[in-house]
C-alpha positions as CSV (number, residue, x, y, z in Angstrom):
1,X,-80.7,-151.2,-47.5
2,X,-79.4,-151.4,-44.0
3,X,-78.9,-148.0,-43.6
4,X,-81.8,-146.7,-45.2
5,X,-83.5,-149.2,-42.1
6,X,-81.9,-147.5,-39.6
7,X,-82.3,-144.6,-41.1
8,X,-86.2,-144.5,-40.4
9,X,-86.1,-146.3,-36.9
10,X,-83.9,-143.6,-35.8
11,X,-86.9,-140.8,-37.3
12,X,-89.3,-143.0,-35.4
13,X,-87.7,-143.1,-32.4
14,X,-87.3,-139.0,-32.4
15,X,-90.6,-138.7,-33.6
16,X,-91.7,-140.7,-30.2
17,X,-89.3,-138.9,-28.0
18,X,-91.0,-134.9,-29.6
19,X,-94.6,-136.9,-29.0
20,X,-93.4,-137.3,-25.6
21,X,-92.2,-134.0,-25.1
22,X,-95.4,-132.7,-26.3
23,X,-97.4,-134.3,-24.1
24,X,-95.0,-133.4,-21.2
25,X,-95.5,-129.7,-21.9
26,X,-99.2,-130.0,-22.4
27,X,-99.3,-131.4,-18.9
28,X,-97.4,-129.2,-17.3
29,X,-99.4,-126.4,-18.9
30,X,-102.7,-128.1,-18.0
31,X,-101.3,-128.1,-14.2
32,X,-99.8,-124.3,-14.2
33,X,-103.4,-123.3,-15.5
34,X,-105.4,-125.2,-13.1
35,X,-102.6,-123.9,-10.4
36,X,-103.2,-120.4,-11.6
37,X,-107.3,-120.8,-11.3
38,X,-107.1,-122.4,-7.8
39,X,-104.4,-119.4,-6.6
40,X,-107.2,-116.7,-7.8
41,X,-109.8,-118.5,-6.2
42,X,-107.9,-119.1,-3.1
43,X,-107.1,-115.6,-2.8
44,X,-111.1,-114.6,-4.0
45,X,-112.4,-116.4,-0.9
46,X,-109.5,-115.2,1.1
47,X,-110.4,-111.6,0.6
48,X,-114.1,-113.0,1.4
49,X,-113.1,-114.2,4.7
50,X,-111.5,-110.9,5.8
51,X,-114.7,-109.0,4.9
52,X,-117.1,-111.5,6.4
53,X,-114.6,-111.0,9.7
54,X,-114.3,-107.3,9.6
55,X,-118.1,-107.1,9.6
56,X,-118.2,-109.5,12.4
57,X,-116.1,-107.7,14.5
58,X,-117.9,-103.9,13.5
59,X,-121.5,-105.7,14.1
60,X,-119.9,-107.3,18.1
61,X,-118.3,-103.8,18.4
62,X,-121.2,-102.3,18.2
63,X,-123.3,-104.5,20.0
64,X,-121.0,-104.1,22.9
65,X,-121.6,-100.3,22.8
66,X,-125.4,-100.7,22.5
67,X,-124.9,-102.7,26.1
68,X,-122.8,-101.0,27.4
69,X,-124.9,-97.4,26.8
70,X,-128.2,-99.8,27.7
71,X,-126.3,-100.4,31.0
72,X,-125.4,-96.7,31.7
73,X,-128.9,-96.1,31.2
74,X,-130.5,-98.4,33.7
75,X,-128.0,-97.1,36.0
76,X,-129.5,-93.5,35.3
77,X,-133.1,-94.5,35.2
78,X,-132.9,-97.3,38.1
79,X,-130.3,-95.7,40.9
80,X,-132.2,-98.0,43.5
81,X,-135.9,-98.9,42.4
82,X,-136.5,-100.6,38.7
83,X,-139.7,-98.9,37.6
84,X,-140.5,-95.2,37.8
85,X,-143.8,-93.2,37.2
86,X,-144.9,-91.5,33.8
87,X,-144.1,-88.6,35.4
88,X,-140.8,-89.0,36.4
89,X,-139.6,-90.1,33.2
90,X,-140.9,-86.6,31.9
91,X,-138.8,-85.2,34.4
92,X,-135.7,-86.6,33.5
93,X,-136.1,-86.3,29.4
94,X,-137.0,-82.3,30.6
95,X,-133.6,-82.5,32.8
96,X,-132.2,-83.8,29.8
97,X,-133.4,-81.5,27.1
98,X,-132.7,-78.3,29.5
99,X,-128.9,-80.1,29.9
100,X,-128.1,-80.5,25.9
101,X,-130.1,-76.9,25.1
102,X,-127.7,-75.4,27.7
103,X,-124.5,-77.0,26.0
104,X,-125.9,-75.8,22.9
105,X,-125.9,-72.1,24.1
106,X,-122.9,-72.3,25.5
107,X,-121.1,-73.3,22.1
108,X,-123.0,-70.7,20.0
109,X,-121.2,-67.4,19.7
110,X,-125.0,-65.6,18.9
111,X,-126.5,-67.5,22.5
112,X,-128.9,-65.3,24.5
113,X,-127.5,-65.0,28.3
114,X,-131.0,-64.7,30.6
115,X,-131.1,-62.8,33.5
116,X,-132.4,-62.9,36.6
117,X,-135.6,-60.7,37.0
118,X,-134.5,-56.8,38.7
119,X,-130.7,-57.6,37.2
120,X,-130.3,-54.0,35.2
121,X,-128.2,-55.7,32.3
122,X,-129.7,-55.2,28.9
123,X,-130.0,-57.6,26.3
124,X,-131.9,-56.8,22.5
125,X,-134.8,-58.7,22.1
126,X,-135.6,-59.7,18.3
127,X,-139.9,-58.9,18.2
128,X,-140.8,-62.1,16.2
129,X,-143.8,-63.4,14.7
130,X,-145.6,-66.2,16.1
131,X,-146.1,-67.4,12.3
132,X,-145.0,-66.8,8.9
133,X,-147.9,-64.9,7.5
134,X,-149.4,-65.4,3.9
135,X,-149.8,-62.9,1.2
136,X,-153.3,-64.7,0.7
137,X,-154.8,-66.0,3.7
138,X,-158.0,-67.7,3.5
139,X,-160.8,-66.2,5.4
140,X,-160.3,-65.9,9.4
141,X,-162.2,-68.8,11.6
142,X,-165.5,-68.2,12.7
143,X,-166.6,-69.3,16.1
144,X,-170.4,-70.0,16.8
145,X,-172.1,-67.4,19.2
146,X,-172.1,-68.1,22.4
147,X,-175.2,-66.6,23.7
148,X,-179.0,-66.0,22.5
149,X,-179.5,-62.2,24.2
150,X,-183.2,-60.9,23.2
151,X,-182.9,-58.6,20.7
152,X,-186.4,-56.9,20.9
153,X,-185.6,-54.6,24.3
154,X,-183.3,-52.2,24.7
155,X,-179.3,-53.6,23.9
156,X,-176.4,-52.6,26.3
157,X,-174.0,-50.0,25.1
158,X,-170.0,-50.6,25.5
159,X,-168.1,-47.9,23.7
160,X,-163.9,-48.4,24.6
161,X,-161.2,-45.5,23.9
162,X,-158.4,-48.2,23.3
163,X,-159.1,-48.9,19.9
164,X,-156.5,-48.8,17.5
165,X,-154.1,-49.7,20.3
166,X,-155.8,-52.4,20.8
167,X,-157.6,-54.1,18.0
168,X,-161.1,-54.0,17.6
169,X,-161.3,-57.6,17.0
170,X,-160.5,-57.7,21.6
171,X,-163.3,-55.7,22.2
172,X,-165.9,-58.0,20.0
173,X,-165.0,-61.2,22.1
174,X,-165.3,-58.9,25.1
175,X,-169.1,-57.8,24.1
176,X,-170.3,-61.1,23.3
177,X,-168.8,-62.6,26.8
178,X,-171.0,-59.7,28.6
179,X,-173.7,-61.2,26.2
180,X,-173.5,-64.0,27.8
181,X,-172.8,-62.7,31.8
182,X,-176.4,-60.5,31.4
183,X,-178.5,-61.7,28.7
184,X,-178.4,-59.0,27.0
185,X,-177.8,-57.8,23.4
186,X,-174.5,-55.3,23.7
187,X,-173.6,-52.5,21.1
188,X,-170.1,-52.1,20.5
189,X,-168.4,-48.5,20.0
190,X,-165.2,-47.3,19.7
191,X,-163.5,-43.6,19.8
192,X,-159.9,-43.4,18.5
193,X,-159.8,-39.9,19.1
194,X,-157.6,-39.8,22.4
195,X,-159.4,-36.3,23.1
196,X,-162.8,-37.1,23.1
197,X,-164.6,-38.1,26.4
198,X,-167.1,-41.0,26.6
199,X,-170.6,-40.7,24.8
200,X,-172.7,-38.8,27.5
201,X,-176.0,-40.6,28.3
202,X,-175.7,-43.2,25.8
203,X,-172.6,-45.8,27.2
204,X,-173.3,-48.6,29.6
205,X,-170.4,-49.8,29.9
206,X,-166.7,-48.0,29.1
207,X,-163.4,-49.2,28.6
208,X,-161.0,-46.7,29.3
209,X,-156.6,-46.3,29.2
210,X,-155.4,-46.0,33.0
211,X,-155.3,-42.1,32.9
212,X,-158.9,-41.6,31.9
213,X,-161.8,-41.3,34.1
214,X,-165.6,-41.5,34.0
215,X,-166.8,-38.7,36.3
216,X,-170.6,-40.5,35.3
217,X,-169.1,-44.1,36.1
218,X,-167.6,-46.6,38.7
219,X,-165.2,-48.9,38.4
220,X,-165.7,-52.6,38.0
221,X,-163.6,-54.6,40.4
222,X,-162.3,-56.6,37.2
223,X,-160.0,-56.2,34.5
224,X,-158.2,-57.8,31.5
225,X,-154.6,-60.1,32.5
226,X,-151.8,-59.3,29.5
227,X,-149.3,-62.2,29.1
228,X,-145.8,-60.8,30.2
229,X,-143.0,-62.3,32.0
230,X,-143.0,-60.1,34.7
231,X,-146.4,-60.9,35.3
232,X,-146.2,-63.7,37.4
233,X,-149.7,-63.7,39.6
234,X,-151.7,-63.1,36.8
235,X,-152.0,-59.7,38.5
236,X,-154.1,-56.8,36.6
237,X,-151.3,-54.0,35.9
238,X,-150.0,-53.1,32.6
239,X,-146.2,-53.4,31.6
240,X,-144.2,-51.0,29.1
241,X,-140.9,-52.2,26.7
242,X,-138.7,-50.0,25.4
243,X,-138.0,-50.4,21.6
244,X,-135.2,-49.6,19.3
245,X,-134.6,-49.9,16.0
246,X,-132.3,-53.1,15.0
247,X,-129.6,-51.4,13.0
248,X,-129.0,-50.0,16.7
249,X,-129.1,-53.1,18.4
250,X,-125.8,-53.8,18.0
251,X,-124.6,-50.5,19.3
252,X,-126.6,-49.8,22.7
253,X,-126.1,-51.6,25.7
254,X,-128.8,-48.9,27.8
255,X,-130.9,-46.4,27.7
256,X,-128.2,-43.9,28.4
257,X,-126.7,-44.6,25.2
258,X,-129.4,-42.8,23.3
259,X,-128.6,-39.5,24.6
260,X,-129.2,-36.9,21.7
261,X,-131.8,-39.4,19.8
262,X,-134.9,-39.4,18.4
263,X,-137.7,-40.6,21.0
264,X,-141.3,-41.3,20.0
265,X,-143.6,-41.1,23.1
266,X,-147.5,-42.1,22.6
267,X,-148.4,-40.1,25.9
268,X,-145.9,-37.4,27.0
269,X,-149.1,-35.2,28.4
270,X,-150.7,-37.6,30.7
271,X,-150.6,-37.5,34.3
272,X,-149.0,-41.3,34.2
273,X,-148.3,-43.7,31.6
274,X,-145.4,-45.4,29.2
275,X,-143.8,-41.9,29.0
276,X,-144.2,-41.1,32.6
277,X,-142.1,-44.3,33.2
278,X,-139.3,-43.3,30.9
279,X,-138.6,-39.7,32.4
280,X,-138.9,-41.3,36.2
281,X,-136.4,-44.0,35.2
282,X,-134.2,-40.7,33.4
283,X,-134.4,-39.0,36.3
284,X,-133.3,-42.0,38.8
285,X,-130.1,-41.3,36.5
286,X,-129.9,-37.7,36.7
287,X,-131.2,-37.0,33.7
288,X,-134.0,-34.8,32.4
289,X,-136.9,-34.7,29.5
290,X,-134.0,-32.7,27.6
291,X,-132.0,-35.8,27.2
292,X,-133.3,-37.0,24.0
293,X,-132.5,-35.0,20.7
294,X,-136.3,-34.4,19.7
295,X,-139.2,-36.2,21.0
296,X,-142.0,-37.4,19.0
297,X,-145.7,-37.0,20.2
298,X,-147.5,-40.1,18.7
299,X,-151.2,-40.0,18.7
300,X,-151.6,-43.7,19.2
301,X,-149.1,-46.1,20.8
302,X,-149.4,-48.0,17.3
303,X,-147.7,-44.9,15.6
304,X,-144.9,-45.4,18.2
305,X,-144.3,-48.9,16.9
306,X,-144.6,-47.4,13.4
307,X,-142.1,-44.7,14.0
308,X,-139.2,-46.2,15.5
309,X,-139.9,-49.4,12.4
310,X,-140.3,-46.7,9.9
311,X,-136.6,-44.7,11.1
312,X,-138.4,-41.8,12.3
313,X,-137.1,-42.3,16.0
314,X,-134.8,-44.3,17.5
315,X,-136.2,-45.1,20.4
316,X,-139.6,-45.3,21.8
317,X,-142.0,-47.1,24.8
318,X,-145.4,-48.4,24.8
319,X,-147.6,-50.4,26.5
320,X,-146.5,-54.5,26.2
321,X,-149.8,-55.7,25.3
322,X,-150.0,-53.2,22.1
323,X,-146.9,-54.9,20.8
324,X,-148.5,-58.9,21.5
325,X,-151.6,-57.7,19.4
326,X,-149.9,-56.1,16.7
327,X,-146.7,-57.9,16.0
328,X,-148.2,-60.2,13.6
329,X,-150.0,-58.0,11.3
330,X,-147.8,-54.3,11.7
331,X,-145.5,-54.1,8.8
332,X,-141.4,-53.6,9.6
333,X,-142.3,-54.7,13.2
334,X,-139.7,-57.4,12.3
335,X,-137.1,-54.6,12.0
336,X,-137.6,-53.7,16.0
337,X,-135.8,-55.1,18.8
338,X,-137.2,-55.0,22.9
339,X,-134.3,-53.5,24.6
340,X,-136.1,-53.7,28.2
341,X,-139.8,-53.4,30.2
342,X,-140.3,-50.5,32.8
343,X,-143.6,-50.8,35.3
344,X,-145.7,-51.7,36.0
345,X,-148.7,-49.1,35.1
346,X,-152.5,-49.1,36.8
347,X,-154.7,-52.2,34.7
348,X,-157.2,-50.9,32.3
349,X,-160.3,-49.5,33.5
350,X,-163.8,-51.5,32.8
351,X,-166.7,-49.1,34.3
352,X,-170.4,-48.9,33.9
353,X,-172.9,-46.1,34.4
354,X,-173.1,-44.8,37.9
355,X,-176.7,-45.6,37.2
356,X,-176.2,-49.2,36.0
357,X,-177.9,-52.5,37.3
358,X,-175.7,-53.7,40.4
359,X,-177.6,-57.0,39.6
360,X,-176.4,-56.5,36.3
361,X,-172.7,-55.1,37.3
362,X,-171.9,-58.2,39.5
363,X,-173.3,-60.6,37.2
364,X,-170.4,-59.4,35.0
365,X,-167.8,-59.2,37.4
366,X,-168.7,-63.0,38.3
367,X,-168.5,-64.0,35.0
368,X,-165.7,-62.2,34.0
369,X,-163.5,-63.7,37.1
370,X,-164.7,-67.2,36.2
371,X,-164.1,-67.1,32.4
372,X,-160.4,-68.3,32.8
373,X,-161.9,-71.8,33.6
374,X,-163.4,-72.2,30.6
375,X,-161.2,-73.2,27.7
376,X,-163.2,-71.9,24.6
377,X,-163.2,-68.5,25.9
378,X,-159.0,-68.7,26.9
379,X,-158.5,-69.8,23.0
380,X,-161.2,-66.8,21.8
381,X,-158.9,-64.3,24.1
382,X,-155.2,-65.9,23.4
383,X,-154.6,-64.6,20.4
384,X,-154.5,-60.7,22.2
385,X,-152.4,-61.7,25.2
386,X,-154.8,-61.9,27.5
387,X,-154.6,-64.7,29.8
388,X,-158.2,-63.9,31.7
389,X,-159.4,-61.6,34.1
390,X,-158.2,-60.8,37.7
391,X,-159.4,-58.2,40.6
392,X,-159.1,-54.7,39.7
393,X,-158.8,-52.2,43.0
394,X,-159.6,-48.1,42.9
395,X,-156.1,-48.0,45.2
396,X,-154.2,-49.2,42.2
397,X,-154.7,-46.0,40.2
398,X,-152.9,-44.2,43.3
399,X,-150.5,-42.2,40.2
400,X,-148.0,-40.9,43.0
401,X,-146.8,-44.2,43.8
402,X,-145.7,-45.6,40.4
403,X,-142.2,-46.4,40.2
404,X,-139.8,-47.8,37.4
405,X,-138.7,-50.8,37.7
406,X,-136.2,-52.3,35.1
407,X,-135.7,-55.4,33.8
408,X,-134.5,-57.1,30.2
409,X,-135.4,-61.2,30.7
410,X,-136.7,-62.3,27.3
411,X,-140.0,-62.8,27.1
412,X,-141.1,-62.7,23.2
């Protein structure tokens, strides 16, 4: 009985000590658990912290920069004074832009080097478009007429022997501006036909190349002034550029090189002209007509521009203004490059009758003169090159003084 006693107080006393044991454990797990949680957490907002620091420091990095560039700034812009006009500003983002487009150049490989103006170095000019043309453009602006000319007397005939060299479209602006100078409706003409002389007893007014005359007519003291770079005070006179074909852009460097070539001329037997410019410049080099391979005769300087874009020459010079007018309607004129000017040649010719109003004929010339300052008729005129209209002089057709000069600066 006594040992069966101690028996179960020794099972109780065991089964207290496992109880305790147990519980021990459980703590202890309990504690490594809650240990465990608050080392993940610690850690969580540790790596919190360092983010929320780093973005500290990268938003006071760059707020130092931002002051410090403000500060190099204000030193630019305020050397001694704190405000400056409208205008300088303008002048120092110009300064600036010129600055960064020159670095720009400088790191392309395919920059464009200008030169000055009489430097005889040669660089191939690209003809562009001024815009992307659409295969289905809408119908052409029209502008309201600018002038109510009687229509039941007796209209004003202008006929003009630059058409197609010129388009058309030139000469209808030009009629309705002389609407305007006399009051007058004006008929508009045109002969293409480079061999035909001016409508006998029927023209009032002519417009005539350089190398034609009017043995019935005067001269105007006006005529039309063509955008060009060389053309600097707004001065009457005519410019030509040599073009060449681009797959030969990149292996000419001068005229010379085209020795043996195919050469498209639009007026090889006139007194003076594009042509007559070539064969002087030739000559300055010791060279004669026989330097080309085989010369073209183009009946119109657009046929020029169509040879050399349609391979048929290699070469070939024309009159700068043809090239501004056609550029964005020729086809292939893409394909062409401006390899340099020669000139300058004797302005247009804008004559009347020798029988004409001189009331009439210096009503025009007034108006003409003054049309520059007004901007509707610069817009209606822009789109042909010309710039206005300047004083014209009988001494400037003096043929025996024309000289070549050369130069390549860009200009297109």
């Amino acid at each position: 009985m006594l040992s069966r006693t101690k028996t179960s107080s020794n099972k109780s006393i065991q089964d207290e000590i496992h109880s305790d044991h147990s519980k021990e454990a459980s703590i202890i797990t309990k504690k490594l658990i809650h240990t465990t949680f608050a080392s993940i957490e610690n850690c969580q907002m540790h790596k919190n912290s360092v983010c929320e620091m780093e973005k500290n420091d990268l938003k006071e990095t760059r707020k130092q920069e931002k002051m410090q560039l403000e500060n190099e700034i204000s030193k630019l812009l305020k050397p001694e004074c704190t405000k400056l006009d409208i205008i300088d500003l303008k002048n120092i983002e110009s300064k600036v832009e010129n600055v960064e487009t020159k670095d720009n150049k400088s790191k392309s490989s395919s920059s464009i080097v200008l030169n000055e103006v009489n430097v005889t170095q040669y660089k191939m000019i690209p003809i562009n478009k001024d815009t992307q043309e659409l295969s289905n453009v809408a119908v052409p602006r029209k502008y309201p007429p600018l002038s109510t000319p009687v229509l039941n007397e007796r209209p004003l005939v202008l006929t003009t022997h630059l058409v197609p060299s010129l388009p058309i479209n030139l000469f209808e602006v030009f009629v309705e501006a002389i609407e305007v100078a006399t009051e007058k409706p004006v008929v508009l003409l045109y002969e293409p036909r480079s061999d035909r002389p001016i409508a006998k007893e029927i023209a009032d007014i002519a417009i005539l190349p350089a190398n034609r005359e009017w043995e019935d007519g005067k001269l105007l003291p006006v005529s039309f002034s063509f955008e060009h770079h060389l053309n600097k005070d707004n001065s009457s006179c005519v410019y030509a550029d040599v073009i060449v074909a681009s797959d030969r852009a990149q292996h000419v460097q001068d005229i010379i090189d085209f020795r043996g070539h195919r050469c498209s001329l639009p007026d090889r037997k006139k007194n003076t002209g594009a042509a007559t410019l070539l064969f002087n410049y030739l000559y300055t080099k010791g060279e004669n007509p026989a330097f080309f391979g085989n010369i073209l005769d183009a009946d119109t300087q657009v046929a020029t521009l169509q040879m050399v874009a349609g391979k048929q020459a290699e070469i070939g010079i024309l009159e700068s203004p043809v090239i501004k007018c056609h550029k964005n309607t020729l086809p292939g004129i893409d394909s062409l490059h401006i390899l340099t000017s020669l000139g300058p040649l004797p302005p247009y010719r804008i004559m009347v009758r020798k029988t004409f109003s001189d009331i009439l004929a210096k009503k025009i010339t007034t108006y003409l003169l003054n049309l520059n300052q007004d901007k509707k008729w610069i817009d209606r005129f822009a789109p042909f090159g010309v710039t206005g209209f300047t004083k014209n002089f009988e001494k400037l057709y003096n043929f025996d003084g024309i000289k070549s000069v050369i130069t390549s600066v860009p200009y297109y």
